[in-house]
Residue frames relative to the residue before (quaternion, step in Angstrom):
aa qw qx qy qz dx dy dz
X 1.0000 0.0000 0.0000 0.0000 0.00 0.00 0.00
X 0.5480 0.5037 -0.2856 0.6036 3.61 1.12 -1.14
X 0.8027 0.3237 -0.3284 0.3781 3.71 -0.15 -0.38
X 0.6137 0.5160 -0.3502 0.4843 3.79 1.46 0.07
X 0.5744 0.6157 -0.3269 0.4291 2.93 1.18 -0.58
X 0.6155 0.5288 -0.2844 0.5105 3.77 1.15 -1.66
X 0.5975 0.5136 -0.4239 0.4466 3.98 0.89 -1.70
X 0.7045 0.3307 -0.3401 0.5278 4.24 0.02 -1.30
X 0.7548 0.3051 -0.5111 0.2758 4.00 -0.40 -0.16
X 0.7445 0.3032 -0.4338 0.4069 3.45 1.18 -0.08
X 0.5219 0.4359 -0.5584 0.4751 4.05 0.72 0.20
X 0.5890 0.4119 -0.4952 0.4881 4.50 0.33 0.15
X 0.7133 0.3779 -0.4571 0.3732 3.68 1.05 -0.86
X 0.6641 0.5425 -0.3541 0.3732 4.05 0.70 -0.67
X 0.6719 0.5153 -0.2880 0.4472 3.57 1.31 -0.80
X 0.8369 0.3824 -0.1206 0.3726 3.56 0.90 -1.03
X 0.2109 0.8223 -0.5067 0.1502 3.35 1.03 1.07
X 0.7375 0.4455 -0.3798 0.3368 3.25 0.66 -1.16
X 0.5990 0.6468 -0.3255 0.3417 3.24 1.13 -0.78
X 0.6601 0.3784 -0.3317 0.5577 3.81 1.53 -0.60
X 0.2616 0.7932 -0.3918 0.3860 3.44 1.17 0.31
X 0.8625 -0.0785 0.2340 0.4417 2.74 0.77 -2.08
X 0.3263 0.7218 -0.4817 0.3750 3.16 0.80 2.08
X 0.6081 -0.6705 0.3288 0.2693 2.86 -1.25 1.32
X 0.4171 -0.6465 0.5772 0.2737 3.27 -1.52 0.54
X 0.5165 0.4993 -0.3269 0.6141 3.73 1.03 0.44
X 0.0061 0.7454 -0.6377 0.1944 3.42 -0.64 1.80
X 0.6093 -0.3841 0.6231 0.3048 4.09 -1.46 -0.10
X 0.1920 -0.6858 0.6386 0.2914 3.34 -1.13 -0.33
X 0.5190 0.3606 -0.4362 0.6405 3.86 1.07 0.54
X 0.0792 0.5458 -0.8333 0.0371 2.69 -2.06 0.78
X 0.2138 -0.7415 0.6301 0.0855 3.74 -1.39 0.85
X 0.1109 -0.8635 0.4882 0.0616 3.34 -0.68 0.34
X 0.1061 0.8184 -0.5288 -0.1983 3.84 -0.59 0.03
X 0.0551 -0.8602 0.4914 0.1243 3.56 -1.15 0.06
X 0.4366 -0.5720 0.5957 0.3569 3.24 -0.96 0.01
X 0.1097 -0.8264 0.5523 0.0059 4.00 -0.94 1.62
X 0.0195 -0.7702 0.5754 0.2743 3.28 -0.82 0.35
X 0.3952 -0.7116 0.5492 0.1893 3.74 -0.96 1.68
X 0.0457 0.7419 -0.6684 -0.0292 3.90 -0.75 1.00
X 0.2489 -0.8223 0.4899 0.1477 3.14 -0.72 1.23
X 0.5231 -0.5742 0.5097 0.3699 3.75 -1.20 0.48
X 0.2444 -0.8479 0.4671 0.0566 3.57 0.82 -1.32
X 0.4989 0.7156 -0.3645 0.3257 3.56 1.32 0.20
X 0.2924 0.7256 -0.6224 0.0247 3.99 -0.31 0.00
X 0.5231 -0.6415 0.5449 0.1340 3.09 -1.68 0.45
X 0.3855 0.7229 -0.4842 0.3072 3.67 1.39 0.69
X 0.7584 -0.4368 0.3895 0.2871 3.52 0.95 -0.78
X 0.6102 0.6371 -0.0614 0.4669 2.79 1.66 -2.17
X 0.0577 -0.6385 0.7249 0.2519 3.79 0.58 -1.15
X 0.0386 0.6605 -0.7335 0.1558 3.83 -0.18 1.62
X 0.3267 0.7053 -0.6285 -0.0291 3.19 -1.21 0.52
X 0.4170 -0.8181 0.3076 0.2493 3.51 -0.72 0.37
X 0.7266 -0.4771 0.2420 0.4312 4.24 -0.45 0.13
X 0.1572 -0.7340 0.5870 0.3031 3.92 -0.29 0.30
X 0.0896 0.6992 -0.7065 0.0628 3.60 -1.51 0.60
X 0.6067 -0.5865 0.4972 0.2017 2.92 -1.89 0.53
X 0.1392 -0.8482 0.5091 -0.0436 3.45 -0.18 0.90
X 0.5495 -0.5838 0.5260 0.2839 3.70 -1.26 0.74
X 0.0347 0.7110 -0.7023 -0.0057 4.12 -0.74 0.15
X 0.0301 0.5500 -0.8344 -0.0206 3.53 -2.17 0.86
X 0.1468 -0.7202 0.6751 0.0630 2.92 -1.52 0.74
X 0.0401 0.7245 -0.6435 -0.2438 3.79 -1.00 -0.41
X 0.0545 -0.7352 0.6735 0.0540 3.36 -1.11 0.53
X 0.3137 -0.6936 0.6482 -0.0215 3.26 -1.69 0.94
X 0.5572 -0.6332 0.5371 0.0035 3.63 -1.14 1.68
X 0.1918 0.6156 -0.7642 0.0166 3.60 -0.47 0.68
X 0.8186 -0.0176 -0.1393 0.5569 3.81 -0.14 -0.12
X 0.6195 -0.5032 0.2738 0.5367 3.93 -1.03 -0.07
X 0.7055 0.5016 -0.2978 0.4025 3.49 1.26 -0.60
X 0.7054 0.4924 -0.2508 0.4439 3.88 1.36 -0.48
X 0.1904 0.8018 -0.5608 0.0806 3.71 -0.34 0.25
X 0.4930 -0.5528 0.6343 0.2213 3.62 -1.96 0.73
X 0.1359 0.6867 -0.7109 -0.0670 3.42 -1.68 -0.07
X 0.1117 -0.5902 0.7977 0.0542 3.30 -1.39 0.90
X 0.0832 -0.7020 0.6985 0.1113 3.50 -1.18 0.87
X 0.1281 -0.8300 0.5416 -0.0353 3.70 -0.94 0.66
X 0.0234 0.7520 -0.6588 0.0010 3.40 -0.69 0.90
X 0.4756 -0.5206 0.5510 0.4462 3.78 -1.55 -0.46
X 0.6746 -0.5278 0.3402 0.3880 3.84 -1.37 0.57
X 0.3576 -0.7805 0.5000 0.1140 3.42 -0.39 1.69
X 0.4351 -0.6558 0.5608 0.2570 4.12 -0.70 1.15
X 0.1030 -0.7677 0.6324 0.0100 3.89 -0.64 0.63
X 0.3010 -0.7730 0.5247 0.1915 3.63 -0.90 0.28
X 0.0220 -0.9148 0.3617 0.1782 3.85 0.28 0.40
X 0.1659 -0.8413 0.5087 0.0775 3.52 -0.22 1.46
X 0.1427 -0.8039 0.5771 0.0179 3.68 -1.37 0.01
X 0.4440 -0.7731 0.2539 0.3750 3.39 0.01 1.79
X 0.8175 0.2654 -0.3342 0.3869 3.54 -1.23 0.66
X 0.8048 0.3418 -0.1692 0.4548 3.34 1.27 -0.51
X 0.3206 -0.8089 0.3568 0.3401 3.40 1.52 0.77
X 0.8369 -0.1678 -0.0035 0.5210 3.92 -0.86 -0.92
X 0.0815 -0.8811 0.4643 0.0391 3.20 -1.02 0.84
X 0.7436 0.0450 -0.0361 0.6661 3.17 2.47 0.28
X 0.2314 -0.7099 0.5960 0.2954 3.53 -1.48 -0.41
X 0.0109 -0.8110 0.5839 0.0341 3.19 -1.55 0.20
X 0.1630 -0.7611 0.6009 0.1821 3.41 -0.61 0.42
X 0.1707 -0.5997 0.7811 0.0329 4.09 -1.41 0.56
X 0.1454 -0.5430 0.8271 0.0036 2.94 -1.93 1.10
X 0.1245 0.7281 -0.6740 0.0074 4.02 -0.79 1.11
X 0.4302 -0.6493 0.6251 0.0513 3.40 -0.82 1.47
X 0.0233 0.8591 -0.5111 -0.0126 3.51 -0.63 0.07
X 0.1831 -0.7247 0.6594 0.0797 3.95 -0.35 1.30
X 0.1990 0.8271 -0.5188 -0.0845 3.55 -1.59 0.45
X 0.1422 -0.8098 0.4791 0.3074 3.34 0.10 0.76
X 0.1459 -0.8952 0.4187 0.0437 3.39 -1.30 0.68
X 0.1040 -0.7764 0.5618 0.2660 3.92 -0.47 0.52
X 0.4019 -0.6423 0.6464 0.0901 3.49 -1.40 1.15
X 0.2411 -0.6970 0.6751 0.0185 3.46 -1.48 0.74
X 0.1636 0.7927 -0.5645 0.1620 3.08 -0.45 1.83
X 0.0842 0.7417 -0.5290 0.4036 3.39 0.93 1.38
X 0.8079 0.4297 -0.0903 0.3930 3.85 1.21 -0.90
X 0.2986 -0.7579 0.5168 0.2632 3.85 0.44 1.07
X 0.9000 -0.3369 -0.1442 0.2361 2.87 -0.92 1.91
X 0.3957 0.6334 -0.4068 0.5261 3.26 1.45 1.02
X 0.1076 0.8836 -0.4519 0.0593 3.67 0.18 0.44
X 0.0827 -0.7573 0.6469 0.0337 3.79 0.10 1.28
X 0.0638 -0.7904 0.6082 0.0361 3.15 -2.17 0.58
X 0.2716 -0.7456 0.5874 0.1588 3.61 -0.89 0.37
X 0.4081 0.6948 -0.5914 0.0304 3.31 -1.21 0.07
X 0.1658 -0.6454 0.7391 0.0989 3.41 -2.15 0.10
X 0.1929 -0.6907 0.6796 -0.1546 3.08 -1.67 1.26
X 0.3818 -0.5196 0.6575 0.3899 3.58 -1.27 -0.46
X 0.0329 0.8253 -0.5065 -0.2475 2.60 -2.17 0.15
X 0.3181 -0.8012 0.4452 0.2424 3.64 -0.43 0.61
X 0.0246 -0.8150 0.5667 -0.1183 3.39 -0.73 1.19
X 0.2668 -0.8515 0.4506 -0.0269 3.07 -1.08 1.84
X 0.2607 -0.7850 0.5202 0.2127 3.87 0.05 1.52
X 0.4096 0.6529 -0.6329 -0.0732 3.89 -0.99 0.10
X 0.8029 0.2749 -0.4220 0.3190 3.41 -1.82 -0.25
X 0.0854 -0.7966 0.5670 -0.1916 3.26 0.57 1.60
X 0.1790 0.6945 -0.6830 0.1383 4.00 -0.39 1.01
X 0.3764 -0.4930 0.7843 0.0139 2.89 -2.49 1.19
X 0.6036 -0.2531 0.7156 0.2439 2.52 -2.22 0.62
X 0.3622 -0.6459 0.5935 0.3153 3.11 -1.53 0.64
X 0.5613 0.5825 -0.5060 0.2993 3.67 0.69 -0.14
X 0.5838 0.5927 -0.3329 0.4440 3.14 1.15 -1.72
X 0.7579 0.4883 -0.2169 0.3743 3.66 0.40 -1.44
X 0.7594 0.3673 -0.3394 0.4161 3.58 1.28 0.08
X 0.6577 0.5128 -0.3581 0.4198 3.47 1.67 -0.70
X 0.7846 0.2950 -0.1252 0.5308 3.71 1.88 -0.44
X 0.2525 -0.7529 0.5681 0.2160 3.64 1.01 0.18
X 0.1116 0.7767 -0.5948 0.1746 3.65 0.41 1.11
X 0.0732 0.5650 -0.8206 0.0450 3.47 -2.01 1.05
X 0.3999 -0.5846 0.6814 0.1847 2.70 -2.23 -0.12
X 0.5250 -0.5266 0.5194 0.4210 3.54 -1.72 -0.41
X 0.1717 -0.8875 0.3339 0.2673 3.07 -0.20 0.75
X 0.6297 0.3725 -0.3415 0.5900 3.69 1.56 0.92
X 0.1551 -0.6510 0.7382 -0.0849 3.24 -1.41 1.25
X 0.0213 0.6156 -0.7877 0.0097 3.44 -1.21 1.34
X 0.0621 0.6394 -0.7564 0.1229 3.74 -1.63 1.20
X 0.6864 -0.4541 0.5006 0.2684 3.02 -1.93 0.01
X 0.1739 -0.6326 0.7524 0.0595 3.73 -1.41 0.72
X 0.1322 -0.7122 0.6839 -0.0877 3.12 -1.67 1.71
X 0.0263 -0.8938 0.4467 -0.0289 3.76 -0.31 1.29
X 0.0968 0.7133 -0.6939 0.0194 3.85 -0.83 0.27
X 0.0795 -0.7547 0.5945 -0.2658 3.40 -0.91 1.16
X 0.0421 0.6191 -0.7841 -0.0065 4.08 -1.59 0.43
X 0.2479 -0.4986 0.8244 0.1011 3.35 -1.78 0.97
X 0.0777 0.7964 -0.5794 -0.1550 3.48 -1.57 0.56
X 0.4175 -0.7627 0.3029 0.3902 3.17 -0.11 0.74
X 0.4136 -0.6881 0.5692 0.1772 3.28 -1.59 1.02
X 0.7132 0.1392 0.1371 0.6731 3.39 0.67 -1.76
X 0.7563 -0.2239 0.4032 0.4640 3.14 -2.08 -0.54
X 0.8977 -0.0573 -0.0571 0.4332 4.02 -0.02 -0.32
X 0.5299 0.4971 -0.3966 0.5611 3.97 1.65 0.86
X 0.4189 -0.7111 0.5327 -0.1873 2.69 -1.70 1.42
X 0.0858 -0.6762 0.7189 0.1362 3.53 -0.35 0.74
X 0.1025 -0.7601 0.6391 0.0574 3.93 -1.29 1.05
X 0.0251 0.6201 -0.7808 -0.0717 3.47 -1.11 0.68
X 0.1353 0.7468 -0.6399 0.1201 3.29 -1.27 0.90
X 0.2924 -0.6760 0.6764 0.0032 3.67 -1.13 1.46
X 0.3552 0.7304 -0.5833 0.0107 3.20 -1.51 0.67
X 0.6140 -0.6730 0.4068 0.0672 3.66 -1.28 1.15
X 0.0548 0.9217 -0.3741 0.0866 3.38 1.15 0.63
X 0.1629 -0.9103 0.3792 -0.0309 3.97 0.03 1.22
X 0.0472 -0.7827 0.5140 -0.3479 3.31 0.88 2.33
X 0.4273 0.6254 -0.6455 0.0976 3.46 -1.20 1.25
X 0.2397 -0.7979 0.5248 0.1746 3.38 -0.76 0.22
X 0.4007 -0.7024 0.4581 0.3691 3.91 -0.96 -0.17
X 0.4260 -0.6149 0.6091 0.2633 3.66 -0.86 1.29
X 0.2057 -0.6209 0.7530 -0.0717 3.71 -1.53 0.66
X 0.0136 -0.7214 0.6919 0.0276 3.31 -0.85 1.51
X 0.8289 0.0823 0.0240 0.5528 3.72 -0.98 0.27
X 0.6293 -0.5634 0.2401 0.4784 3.47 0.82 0.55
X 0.5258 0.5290 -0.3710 0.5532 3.85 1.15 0.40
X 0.5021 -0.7350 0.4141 0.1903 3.81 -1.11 1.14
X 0.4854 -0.7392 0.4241 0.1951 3.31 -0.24 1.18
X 0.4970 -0.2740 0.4793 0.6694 3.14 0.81 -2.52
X 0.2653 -0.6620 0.6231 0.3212 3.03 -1.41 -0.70
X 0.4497 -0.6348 0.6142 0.1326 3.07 -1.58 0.74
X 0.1276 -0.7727 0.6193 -0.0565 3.55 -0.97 1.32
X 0.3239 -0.6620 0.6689 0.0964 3.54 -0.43 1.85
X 0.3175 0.6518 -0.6836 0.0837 3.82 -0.53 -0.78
X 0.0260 -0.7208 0.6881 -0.0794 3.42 -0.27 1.76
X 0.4140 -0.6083 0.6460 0.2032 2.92 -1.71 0.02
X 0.1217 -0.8144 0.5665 0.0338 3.66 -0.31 0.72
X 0.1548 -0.7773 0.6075 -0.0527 3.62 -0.56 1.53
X 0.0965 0.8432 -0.5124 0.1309 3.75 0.09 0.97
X 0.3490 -0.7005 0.6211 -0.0417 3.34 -1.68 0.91
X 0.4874 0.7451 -0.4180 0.1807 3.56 -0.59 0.62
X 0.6797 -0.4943 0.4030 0.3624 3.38 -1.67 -0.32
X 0.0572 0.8501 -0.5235 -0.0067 3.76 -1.29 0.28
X 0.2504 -0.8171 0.5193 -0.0001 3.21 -0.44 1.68
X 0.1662 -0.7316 0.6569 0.0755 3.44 -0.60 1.25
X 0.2261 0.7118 -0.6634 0.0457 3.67 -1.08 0.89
């Protein structure tokens, strides 16, 4: 994934000169974006279990909002992503799906004719539901979870321009998601997804 990403920022940087040549200095203050993510999880918890859950490639929108050329919002949004939930020696042992909204405030770099890195950090608030067991698991441990997790979101990102208002995005981010595992109604540990989320996509400034 890391190495598609590097291949598309340097065949947009050799192809799209003339076009940074000639872009306006007159932008929207929205710009939407979508991409194609890939969700690596960390997977660490402190039950015992080695829980960890499936990486996959996932859809992402985002919208972000201009207060100056250098300050900007993002909400990134997806739909509630299915997860398999394994546990060392005892391969699958459930499902689950997470919805993780994501706020981020960001500062843009525009020092760079039509190349335009960015950084930012935000919170996020992530919602756990259709949580299924095995029925064994679910009778020998009457296991749940929490089914909300608020953490931090760490971003670093470039828009390059394509055209007069398209974007080629590459955009990393560090996204801090765990919840606490509940055996028989007593707290095991907790299990801490903190994926990273390498993504690729489009962005319409209007």
């Amino acid at each position: 994934m890391h190495k598609t990403l590097l291949a598309l920022a340097a065949v947009c940087a050799m192809t799209s000169g003339a076009a940074f040549a000639q872009q306006s200095t007159s932008e929207g203050p929205f710009m939407v974006r979508v991409r194609a993510v890939n969700l690596d999880s960390a997977n660490k918890d402190s039950t015992g279990l080695g829980l960890s859950v499936n990486d996959k490639v996932i859809p992402e929108l985002d919208v972000s909002y201009f207060f100056t050329p250098n300050i900007a919002a993002e909400l990134i949004l997806t739909y509630p992503q299915k997860h398999k939930l394994r546990a060392d020696g005892l391969g699958q042992i459930g499902t689950l799906k997470h919805l993780p909204p994501t706020l981020l405030a960001q500062y843009h770099f525009t020092n760079f004719s039509g190349f335009k890195p960015y950084v930012g950090a935000g919170v996020n608030y992530t919602r756990f539901s259709g949580v299924r067991f095995e029925p064994a698991v679910q009778a020998a441990l009457s296991p749940s979870i929490d089914k909300n997790s608020w953490g931090g979101a760490l971003q670093v990102g470039v828009d390059i321009r394509l055209s007069k208002n398209l974007y080629l995005n590459l955009d990393v981010k560090k996204v801090f998601i765990s919840t606490d595992v509940y055996a028989g109604g007593a707290k095991a540990g907790t299990f801490k997804v903190n994926p990273v989320l390498a993504g690729v996509g489009l962005g319409w400034r209007f």
